[in-house]
N, C-alpha and C positions, 0 to 999 in steps of 0.2 A: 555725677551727672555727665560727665565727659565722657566714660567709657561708656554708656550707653546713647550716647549719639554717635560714637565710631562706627556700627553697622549703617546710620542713615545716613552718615557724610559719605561714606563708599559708595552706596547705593546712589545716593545724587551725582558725586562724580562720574559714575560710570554711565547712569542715563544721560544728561548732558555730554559726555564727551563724545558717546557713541549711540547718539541718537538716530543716526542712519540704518542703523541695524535692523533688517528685516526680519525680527526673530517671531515664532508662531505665537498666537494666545497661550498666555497662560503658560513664557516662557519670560527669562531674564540677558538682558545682549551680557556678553563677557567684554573682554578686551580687545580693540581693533578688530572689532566684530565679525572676529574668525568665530565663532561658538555660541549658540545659547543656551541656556540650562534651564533643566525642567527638574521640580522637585516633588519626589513623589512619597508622601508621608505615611502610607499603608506598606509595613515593613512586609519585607520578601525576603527568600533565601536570597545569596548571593548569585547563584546562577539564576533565578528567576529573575531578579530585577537586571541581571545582565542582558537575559533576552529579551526583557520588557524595553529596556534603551535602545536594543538592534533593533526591535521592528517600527521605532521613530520613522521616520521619512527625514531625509538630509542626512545621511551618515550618521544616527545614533549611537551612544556608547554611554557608559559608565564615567564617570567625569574626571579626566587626567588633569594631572594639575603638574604647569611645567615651570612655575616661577612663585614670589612671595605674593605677587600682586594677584595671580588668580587664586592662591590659596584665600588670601584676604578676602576678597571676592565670596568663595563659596561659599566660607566661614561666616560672611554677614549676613548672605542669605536663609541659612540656617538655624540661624544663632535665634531666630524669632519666635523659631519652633519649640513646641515642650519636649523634645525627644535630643537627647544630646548626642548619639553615636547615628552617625550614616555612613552608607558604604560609596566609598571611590573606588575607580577601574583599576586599582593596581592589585597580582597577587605574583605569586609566586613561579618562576619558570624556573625549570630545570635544563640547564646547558649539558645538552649531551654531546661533550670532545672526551680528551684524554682522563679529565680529569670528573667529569658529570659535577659541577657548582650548580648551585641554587642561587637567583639573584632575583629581583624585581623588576616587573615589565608592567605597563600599562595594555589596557585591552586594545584600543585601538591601535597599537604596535610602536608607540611615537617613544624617542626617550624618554627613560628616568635618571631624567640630570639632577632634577631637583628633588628635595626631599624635607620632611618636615616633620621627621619622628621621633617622639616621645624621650626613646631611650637611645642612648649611643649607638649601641650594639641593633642592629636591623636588619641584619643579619636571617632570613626568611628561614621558616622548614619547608616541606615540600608543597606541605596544604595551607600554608598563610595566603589570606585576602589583607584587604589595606580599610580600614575605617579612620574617619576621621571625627575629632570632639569636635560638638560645634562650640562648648565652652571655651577652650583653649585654641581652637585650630592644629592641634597636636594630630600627629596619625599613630597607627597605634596597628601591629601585627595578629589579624585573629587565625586561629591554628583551629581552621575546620574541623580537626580531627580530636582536639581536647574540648568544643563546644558543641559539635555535630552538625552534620550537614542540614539541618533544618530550621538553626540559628538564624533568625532575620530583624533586618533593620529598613529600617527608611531609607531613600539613595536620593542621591541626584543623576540625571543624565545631561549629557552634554551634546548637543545636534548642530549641523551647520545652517546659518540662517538661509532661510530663502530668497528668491534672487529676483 
């Protein structure tokens, strides 16, 4: 019984804490209501649902997750849905210096301090995006190129409230 009020204990803390938050219909405030999110359950490729977040109004994106408490957060949002994998803004960048490495960025350009994946090793290929379980909150590397570019999931996007 516990673990299934943990998504509604979040949800209430987070509306009561940041009840100010001017986030649009049919949106959820985040944390210190820098972000609201929008969950959109008709799965899209990943570059589709990535453009579908950009033409949001308020700076839309793909939804970075920069600490435990937003991951928590999007994971109880989700977690109510029948669909257990969604896509988050993170994939794969190639550093082109001396060495050209492959690491992880978020779409909207912010860091990836924080991390919350699966397997030790995270270590991206070139065509990894970033999903996340709503079961577990775990993220998990999808390699476009062993699933195919037409692979789609449910996402969330992440917008700035209005003012």
């Amino acid at each position: 019984m516990y673990k299934s009020m943990f998504p509604i204990c979040i949800l209430a803390f987070v509306f009561i804490l940041y009840a100010d938050a001017t986030c649009p219909p049919d949106t959820y405030p985040g944390a210190n209501s820098t972000w609201c999110y929008k969950l959109y359950e008709t799965p899209m490729t990943f570059e589709n649902a990535k453009t579908v977040c950009l033409n949001l109004n308020n700076s839309g994106n793909l939804a970075c997750i920069h600490n435990a408490f937003e991951n928590s957060l999007i994971r109880s949002l989700i977690s109510s849905n029948k669909t257990n994998l969604w896509w988050l803004g993170g994939y794969a960048y190639v550093h082109k210096d001396m060495w050209d490495w492959v690491g992880w960025e978020w779409v909207d350009g912010s860091s990836f301090a924080y991390n919350n994946f699966y397997k030790a090793d995270n270590t991206p290929s070139e065509s990894d995006v970033l999903e996340i379980n709503a079961a577990t909150g775990y993220w998990n590397a999808v390699d476009l190129n062993n699933v195919g570019l037409d692979y789609a999931l449910p996402f969330v996007c992440q917008l700035k409230p209005t003012q």
